[in-house]
PDB file of N, H, CA, C and O in Angstrom:
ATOM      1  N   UNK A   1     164.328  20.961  82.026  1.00  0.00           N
ATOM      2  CA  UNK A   1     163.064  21.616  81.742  1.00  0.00           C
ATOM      3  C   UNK A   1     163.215  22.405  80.450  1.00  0.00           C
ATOM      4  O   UNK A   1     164.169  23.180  80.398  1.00  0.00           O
ATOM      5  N   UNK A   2     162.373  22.310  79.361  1.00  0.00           N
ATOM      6  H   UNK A   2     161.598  21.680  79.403  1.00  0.00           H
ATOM      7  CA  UNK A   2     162.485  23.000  78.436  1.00  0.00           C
ATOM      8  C   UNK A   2     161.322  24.412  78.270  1.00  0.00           C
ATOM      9  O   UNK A   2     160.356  24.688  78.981  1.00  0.00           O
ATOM     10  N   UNK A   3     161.669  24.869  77.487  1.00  0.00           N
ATOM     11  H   UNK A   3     162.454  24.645  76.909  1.00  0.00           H
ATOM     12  CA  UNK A   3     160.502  26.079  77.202  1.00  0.00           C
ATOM     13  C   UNK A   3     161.155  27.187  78.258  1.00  0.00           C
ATOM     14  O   UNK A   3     162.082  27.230  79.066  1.00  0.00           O
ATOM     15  N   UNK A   4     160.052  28.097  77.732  1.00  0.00           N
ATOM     16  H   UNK A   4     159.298  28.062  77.075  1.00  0.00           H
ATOM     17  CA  UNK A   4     161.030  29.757  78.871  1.00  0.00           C
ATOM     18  C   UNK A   4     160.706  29.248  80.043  1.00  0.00           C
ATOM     19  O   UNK A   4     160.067  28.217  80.257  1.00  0.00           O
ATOM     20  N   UNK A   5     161.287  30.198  81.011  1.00  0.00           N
ATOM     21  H   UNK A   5     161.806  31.035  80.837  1.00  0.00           H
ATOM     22  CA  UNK A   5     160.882  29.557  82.614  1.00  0.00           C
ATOM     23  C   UNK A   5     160.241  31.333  82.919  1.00  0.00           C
ATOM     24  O   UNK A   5     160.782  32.283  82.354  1.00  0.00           O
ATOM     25  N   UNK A   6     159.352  31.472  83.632  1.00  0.00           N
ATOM     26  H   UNK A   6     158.912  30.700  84.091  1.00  0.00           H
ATOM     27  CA  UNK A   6     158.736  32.054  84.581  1.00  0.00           C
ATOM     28  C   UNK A   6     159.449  32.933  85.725  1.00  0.00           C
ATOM     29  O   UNK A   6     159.696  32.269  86.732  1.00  0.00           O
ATOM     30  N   UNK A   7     159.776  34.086  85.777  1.00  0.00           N
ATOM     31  H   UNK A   7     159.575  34.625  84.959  1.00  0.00           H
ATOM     32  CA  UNK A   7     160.183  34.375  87.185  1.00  0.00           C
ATOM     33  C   UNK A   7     159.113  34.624  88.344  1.00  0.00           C
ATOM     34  O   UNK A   7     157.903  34.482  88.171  1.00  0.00           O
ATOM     35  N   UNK A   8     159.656  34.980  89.448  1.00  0.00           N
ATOM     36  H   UNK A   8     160.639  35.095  89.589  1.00  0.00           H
ATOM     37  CA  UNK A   8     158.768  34.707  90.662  1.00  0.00           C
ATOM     38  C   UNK A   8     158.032  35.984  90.227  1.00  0.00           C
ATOM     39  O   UNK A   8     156.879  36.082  90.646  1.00  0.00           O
ATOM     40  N   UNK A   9     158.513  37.005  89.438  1.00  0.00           N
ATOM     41  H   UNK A   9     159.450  36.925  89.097  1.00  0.00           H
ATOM     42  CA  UNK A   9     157.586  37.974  88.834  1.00  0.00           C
ATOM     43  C   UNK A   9     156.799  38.563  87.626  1.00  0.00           C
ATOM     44  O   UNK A   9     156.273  39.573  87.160  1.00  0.00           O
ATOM     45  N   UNK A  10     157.081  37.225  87.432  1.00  0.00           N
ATOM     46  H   UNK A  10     157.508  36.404  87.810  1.00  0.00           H
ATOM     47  CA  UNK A  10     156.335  37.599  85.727  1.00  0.00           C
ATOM     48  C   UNK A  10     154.795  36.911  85.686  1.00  0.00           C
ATOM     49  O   UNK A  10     154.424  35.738  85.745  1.00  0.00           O
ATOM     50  N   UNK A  11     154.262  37.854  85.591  1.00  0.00           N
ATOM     51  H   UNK A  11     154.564  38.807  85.543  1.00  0.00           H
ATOM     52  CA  UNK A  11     152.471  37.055  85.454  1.00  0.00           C
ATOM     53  C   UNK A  11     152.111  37.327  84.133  1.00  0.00           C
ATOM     54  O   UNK A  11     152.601  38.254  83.488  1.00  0.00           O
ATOM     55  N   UNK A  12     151.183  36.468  83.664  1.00  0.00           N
ATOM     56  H   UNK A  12     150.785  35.715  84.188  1.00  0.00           H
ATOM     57  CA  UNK A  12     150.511  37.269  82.420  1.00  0.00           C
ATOM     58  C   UNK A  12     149.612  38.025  82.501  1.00  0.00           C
ATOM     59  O   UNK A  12     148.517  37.775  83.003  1.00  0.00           O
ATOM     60  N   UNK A  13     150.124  39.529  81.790  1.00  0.00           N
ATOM     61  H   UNK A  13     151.014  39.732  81.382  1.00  0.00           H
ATOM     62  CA  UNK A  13     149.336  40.610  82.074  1.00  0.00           C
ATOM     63  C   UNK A  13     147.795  40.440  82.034  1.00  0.00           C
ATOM     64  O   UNK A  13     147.004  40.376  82.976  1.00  0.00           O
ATOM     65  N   UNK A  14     147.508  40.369  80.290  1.00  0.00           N
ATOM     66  H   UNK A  14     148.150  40.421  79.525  1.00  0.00           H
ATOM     67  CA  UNK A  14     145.916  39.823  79.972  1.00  0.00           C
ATOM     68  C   UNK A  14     144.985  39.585  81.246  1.00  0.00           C
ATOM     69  O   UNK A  14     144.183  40.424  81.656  1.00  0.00           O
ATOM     70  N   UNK A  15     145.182  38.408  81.782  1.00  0.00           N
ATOM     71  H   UNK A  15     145.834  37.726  81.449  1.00  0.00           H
ATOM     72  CA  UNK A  15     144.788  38.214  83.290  1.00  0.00           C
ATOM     73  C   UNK A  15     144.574  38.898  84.223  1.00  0.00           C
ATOM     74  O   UNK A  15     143.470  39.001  84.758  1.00  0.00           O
ATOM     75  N   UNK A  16     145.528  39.439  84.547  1.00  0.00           N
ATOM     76  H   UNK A  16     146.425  39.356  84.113  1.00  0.00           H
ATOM     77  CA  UNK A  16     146.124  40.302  85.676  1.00  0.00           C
ATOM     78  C   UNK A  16     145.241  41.882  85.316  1.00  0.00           C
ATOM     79  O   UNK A  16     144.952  42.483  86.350  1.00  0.00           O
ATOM     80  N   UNK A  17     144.909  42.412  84.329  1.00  0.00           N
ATOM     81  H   UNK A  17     145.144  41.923  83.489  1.00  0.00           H
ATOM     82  CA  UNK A  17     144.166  43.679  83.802  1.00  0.00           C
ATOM     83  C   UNK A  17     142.705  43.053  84.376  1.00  0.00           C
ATOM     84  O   UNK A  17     142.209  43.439  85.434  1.00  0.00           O
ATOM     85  N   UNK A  18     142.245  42.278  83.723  1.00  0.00           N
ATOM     86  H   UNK A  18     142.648  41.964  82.863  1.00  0.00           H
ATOM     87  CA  UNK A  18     140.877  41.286  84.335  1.00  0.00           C
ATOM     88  C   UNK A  18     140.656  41.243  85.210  1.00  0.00           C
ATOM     89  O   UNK A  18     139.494  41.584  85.427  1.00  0.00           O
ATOM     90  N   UNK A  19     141.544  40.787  86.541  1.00  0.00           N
ATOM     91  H   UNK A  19     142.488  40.510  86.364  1.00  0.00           H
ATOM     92  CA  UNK A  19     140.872  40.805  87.218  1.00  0.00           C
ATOM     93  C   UNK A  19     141.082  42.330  88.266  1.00  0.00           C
ATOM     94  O   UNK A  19     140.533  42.518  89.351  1.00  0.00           O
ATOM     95  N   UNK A  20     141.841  43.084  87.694  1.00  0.00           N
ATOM     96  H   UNK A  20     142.287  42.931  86.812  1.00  0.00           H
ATOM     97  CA  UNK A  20     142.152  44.629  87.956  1.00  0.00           C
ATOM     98  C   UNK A  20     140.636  45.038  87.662  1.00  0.00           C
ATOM     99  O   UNK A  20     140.091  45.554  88.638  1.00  0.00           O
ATOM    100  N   UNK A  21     140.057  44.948  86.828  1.00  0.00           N
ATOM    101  H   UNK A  21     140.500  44.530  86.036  1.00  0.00           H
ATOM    102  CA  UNK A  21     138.818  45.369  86.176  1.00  0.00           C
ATOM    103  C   UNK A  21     137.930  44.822  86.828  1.00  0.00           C
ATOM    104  O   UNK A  21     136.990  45.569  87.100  1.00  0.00           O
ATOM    105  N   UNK A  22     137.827  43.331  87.355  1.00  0.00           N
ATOM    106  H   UNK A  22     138.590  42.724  87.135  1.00  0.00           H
ATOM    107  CA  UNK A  22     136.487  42.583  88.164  1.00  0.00           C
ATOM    108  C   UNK A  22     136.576  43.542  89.328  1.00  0.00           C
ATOM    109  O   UNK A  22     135.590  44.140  89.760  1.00  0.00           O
ATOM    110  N   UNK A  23     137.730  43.660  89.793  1.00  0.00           N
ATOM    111  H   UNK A  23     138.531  43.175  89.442  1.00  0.00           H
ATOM    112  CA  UNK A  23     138.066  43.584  91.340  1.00  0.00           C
ATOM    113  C   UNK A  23     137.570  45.178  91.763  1.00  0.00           C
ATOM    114  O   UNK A  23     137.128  45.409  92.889  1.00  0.00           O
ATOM    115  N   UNK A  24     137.706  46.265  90.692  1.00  0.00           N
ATOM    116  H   UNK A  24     138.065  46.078  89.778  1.00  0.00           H
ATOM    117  CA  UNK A  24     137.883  47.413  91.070  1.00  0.00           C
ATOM    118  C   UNK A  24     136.864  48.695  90.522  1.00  0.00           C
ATOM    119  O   UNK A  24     136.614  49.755  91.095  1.00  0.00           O
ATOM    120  N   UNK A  25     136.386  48.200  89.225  1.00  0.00           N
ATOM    121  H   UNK A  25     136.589  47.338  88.759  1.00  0.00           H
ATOM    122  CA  UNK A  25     135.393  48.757  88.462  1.00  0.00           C
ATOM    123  C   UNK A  25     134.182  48.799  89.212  1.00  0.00           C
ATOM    124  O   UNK A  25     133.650  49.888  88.996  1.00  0.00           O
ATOM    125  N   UNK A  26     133.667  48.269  89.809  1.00  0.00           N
ATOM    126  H   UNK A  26     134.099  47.385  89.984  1.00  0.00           H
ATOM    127  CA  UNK A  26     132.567  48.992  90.935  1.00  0.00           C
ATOM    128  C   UNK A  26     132.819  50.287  92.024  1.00  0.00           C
ATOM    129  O   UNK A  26     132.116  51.010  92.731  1.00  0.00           O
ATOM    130  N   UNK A  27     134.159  50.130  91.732  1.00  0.00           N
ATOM    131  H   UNK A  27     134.730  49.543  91.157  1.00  0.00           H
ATOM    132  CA  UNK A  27     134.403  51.000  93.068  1.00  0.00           C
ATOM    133  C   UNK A  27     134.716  52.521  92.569  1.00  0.00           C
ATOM    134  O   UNK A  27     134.989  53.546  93.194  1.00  0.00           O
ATOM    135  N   UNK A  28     134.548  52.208  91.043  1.00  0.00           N
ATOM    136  H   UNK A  28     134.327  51.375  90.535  1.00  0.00           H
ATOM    137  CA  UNK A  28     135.335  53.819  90.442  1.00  0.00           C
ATOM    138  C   UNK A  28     136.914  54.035  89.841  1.00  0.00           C
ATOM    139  O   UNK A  28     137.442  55.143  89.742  1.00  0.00           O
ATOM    140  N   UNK A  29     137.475  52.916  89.511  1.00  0.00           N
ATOM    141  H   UNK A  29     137.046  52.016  89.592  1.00  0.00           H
ATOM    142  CA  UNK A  29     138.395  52.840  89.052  1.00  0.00           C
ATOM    143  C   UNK A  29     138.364  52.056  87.493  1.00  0.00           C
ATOM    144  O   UNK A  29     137.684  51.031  87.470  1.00  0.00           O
ATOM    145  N   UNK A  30     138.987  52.420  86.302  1.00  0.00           N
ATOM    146  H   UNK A  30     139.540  53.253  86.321  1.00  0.00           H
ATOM    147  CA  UNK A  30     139.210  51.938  85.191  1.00  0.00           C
ATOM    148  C   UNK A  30     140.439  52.488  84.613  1.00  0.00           C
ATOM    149  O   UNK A  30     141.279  53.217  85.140  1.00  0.00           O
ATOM    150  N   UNK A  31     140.381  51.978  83.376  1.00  0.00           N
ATOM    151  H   UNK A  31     139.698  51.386  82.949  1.00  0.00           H
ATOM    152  CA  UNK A  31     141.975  52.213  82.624  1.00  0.00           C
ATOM    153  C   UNK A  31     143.258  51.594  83.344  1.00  0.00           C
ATOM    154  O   UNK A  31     144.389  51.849  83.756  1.00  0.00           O
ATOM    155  N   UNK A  32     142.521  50.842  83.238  1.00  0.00           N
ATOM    156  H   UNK A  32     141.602  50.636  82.903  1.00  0.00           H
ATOM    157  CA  UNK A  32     143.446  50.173  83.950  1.00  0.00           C
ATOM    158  C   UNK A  32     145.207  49.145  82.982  1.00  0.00           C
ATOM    159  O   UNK A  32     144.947  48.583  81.918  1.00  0.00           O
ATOM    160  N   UNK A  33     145.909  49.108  83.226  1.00  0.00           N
ATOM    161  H   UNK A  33     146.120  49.565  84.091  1.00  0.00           H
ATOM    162  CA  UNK A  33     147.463  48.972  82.100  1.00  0.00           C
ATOM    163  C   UNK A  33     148.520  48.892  82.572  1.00  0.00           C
ATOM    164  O   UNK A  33     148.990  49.342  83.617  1.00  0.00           O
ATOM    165  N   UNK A  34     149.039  48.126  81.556  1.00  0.00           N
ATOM    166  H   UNK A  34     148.657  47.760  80.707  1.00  0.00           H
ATOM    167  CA  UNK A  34     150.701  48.491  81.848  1.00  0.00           C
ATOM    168  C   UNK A  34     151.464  48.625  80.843  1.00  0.00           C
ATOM    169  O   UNK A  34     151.146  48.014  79.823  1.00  0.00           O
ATOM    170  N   UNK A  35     152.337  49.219  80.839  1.00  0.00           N
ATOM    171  H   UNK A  35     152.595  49.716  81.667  1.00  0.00           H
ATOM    172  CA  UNK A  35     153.378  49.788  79.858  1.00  0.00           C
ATOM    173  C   UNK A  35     155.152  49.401  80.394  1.00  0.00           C
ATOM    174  O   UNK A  35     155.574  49.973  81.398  1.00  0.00           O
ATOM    175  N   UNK A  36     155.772  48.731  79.875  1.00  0.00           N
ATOM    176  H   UNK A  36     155.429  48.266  79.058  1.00  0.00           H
ATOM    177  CA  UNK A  36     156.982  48.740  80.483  1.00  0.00           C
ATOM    178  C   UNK A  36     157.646  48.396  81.797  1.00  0.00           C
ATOM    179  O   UNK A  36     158.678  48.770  82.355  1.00  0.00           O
ATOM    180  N   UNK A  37     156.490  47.385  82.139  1.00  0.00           N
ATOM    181  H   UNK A  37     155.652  47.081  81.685  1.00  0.00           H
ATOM    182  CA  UNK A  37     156.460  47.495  83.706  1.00  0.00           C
ATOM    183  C   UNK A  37     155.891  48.249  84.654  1.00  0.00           C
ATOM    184  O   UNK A  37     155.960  47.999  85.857  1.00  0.00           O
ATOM    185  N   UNK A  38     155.222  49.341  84.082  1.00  0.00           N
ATOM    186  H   UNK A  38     155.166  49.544  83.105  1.00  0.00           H
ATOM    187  CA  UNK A  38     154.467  50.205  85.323  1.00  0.00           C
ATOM    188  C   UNK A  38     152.890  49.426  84.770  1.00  0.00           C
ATOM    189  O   UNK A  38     152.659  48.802  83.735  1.00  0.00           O
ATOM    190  N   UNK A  39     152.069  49.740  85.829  1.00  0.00           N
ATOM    191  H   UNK A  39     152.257  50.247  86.670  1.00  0.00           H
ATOM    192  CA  UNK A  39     151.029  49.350  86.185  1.00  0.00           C
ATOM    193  C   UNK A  39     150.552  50.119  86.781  1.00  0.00           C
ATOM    194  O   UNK A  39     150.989  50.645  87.805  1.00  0.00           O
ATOM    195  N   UNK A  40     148.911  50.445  85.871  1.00  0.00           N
ATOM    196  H   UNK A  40     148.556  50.018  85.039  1.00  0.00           H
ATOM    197  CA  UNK A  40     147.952  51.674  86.131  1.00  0.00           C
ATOM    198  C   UNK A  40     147.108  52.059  86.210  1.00  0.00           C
ATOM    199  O   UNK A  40     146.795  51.316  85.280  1.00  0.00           O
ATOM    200  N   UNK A  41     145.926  52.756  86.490  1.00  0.00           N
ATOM    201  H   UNK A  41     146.180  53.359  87.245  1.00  0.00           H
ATOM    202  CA  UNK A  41     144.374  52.810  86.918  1.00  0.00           C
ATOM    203  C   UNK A  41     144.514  54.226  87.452  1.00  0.00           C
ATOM    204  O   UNK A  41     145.137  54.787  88.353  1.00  0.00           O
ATOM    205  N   UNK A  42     143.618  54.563  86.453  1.00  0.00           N
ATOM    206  H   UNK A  42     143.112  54.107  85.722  1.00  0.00           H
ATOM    207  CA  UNK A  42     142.555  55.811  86.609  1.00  0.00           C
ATOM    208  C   UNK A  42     141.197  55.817  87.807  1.00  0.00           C
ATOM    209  O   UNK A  42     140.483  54.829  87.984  1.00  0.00           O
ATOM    210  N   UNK A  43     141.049  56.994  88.475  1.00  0.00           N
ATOM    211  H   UNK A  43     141.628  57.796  88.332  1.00  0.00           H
ATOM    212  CA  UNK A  43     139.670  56.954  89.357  1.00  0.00           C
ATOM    213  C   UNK A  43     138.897  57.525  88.751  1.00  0.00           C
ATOM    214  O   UNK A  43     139.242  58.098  87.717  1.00  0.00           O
ATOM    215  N   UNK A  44     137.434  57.558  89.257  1.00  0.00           N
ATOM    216  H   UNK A  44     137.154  57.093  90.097  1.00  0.00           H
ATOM    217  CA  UNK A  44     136.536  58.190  88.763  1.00  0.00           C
ATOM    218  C   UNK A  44     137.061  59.676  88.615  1.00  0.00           C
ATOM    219  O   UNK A  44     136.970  60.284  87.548  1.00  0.00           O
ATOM    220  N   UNK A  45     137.612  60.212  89.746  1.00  0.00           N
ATOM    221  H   UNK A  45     137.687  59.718  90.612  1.00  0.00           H
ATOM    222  CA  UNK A  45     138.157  61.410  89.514  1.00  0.00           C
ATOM    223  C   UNK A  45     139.098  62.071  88.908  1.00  0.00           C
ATOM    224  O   UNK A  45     139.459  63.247  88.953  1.00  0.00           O
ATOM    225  N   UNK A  46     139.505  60.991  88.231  1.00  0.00           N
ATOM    226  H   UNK A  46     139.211  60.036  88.194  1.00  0.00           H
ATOM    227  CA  UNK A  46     140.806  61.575  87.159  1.00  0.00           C
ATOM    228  C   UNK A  46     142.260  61.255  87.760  1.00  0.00           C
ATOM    229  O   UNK A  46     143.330  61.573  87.242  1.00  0.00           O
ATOM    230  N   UNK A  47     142.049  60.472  89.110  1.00  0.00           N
ATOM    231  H   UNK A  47     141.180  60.213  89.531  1.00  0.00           H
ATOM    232  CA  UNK A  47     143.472  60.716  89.743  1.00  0.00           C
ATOM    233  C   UNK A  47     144.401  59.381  89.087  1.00  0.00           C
ATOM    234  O   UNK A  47     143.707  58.420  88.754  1.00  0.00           O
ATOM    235  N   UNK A  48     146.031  59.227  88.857  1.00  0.00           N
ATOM    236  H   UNK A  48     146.595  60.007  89.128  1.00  0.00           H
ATOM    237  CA  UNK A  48     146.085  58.215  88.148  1.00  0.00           C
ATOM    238  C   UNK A  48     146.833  57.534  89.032  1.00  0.00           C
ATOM    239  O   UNK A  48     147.392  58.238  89.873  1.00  0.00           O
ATOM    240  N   UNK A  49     147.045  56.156  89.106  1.00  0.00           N
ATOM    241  H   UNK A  49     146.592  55.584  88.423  1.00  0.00           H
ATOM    242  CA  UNK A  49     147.656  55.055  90.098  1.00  0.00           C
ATOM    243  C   UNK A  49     148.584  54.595  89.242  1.00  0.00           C
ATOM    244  O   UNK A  49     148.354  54.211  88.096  1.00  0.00           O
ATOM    245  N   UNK A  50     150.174  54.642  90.057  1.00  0.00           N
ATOM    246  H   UNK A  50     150.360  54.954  90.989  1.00  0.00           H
ATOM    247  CA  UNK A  50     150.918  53.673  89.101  1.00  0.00           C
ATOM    248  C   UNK A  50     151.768  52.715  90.041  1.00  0.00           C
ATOM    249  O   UNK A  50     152.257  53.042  91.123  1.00  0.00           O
ATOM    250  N   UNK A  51     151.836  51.696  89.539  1.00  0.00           N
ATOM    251  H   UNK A  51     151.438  51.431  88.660  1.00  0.00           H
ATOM    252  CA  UNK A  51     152.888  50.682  90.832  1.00  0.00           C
ATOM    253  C   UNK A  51     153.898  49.461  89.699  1.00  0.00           C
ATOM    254  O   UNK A  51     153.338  48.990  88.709  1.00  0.00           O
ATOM    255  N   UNK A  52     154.933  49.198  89.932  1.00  0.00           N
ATOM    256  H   UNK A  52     155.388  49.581  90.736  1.00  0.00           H
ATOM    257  CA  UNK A  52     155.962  48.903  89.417  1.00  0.00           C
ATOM    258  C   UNK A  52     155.605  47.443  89.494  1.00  0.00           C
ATOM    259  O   UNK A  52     156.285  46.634  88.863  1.00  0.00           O
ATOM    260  N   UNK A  53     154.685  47.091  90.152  1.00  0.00           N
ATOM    261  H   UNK A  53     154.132  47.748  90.665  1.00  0.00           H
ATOM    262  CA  UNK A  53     153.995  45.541  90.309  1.00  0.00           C
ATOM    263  C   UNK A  53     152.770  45.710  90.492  1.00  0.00           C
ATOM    264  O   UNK A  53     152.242  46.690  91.019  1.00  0.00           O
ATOM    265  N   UNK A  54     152.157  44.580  89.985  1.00  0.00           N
ATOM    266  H   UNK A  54     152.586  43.784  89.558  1.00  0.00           H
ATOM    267  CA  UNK A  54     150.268  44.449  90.488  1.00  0.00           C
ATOM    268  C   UNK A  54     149.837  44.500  91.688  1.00  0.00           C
ATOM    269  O   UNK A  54     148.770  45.096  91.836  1.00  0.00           O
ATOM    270  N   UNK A  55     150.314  44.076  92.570  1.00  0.00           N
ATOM    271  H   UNK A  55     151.180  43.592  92.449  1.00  0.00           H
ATOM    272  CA  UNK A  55     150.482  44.037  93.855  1.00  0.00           C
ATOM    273  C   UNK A  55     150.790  45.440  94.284  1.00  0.00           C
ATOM    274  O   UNK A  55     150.050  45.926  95.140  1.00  0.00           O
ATOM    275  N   UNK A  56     152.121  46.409  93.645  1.00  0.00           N
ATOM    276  H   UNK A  56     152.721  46.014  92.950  1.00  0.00           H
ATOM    277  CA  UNK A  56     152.116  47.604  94.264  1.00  0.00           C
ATOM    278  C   UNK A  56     150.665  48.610  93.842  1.00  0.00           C
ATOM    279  O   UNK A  56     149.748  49.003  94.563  1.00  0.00           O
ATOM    280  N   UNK A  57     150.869  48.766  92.701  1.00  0.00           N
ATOM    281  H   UNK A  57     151.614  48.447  92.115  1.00  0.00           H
ATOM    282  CA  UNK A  57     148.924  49.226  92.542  1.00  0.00           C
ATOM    283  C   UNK A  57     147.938  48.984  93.100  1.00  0.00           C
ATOM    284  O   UNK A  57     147.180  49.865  93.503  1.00  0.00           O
ATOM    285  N   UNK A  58     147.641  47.178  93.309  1.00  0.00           N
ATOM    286  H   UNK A  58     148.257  46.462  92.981  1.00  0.00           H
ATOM    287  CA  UNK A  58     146.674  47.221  93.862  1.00  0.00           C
ATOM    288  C   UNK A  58     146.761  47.822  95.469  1.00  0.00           C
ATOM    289  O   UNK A  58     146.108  47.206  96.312  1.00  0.00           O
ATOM    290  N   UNK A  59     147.189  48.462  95.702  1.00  0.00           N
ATOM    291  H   UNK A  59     147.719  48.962  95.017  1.00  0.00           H
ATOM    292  CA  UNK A  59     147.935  48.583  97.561  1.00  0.00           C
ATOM    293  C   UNK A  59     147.578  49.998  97.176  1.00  0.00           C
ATOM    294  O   UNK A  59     146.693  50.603  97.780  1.00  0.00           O
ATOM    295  N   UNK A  60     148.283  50.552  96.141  1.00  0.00           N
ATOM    296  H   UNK A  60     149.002  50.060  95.651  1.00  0.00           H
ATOM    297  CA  UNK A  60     147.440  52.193  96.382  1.00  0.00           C
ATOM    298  C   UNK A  60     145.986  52.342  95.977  1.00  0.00           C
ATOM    299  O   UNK A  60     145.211  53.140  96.505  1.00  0.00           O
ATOM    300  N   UNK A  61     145.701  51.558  95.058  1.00  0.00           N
ATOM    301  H   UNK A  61     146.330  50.909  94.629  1.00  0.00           H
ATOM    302  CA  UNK A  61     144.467  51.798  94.925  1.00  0.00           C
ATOM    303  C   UNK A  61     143.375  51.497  96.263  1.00  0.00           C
ATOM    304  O   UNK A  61     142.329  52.145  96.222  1.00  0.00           O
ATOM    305  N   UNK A  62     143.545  50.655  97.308  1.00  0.00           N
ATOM    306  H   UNK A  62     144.394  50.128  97.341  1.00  0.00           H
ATOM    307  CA  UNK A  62     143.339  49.911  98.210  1.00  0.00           C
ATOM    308  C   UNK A  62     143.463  50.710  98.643  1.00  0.00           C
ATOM    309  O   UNK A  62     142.322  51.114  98.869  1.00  0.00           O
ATOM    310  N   UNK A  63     144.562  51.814  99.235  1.00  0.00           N
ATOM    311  H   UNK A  63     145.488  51.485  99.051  1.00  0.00           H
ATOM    312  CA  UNK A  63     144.845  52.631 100.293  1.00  0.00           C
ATOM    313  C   UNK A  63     143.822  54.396  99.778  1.00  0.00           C
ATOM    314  O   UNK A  63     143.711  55.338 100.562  1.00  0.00           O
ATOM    315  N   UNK A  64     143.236  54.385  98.338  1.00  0.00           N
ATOM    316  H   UNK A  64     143.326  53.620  97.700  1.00  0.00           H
ATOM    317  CA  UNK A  64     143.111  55.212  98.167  1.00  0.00           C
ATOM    318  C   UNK A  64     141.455  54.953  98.204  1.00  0.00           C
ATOM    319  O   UNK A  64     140.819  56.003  98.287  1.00  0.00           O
ATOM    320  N   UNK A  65     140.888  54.089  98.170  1.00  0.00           N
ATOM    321  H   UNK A  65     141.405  53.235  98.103  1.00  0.00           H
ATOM    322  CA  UNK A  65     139.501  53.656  98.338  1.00  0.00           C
ATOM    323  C   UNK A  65     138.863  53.913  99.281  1.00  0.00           C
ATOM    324  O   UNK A  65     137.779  54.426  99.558  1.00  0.00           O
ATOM    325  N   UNK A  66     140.387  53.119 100.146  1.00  0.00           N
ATOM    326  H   UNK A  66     141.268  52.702  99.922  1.00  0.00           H
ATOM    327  CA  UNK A  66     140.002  53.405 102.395  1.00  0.00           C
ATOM    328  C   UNK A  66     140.441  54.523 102.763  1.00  0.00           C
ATOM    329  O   UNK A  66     140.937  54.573 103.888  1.00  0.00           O
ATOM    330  N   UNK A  67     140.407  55.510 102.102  1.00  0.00           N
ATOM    331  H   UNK A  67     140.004  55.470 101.188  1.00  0.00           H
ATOM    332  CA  UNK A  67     140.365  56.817 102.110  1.00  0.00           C
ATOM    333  C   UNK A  67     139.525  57.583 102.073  1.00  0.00           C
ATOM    334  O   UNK A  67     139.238  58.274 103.050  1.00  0.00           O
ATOM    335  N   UNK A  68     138.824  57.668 100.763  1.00  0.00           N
ATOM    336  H   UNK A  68     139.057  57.107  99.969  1.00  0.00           H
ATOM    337  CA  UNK A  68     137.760  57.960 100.390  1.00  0.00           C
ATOM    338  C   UNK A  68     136.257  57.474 100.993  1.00  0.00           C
ATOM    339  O   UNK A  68     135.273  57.939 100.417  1.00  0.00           O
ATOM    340  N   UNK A  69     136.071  56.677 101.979  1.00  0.00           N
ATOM    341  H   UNK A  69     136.871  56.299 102.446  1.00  0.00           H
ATOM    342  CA  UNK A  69     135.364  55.889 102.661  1.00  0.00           C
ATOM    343  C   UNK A  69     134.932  56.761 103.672  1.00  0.00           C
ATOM    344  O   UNK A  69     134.193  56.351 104.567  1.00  0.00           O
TER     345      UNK A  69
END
């Protein structure tokens, strides 16, 4: 196989911000990023979310929604 290979954790970010933004921007969340591997989103209220994977963010943000509910 030629060309780079993919790990079971590498996504392309671009994407991955998108649909951070479809998925969550109704609900009060934006700024959404990553820097270095962390991954991040702001609430309406200023509070900030960070998770070491997309998956770990999206889980607090998720847990912080069904909270607020």
């Amino acid at each position: 196989m030629s060309g780079p290979q993919r790990g079971a954790f590498n996504i392309d970010e671009k994407p991955a911000l998108a649909e951070l933004e479809l998925a969550w921007a109704d609900g009060g969340y934006h700024g959404f990023s990553v820097d270095s591997g962390i991954w991040s989103a702001i609430s309406s209220a200023g509070d900030v979310f960070t998770g070491d994977t997309v998956d770990a963010l999206t889980q607090k943000i998720r847990a912080h929604w069904q909270a607020m509910q």
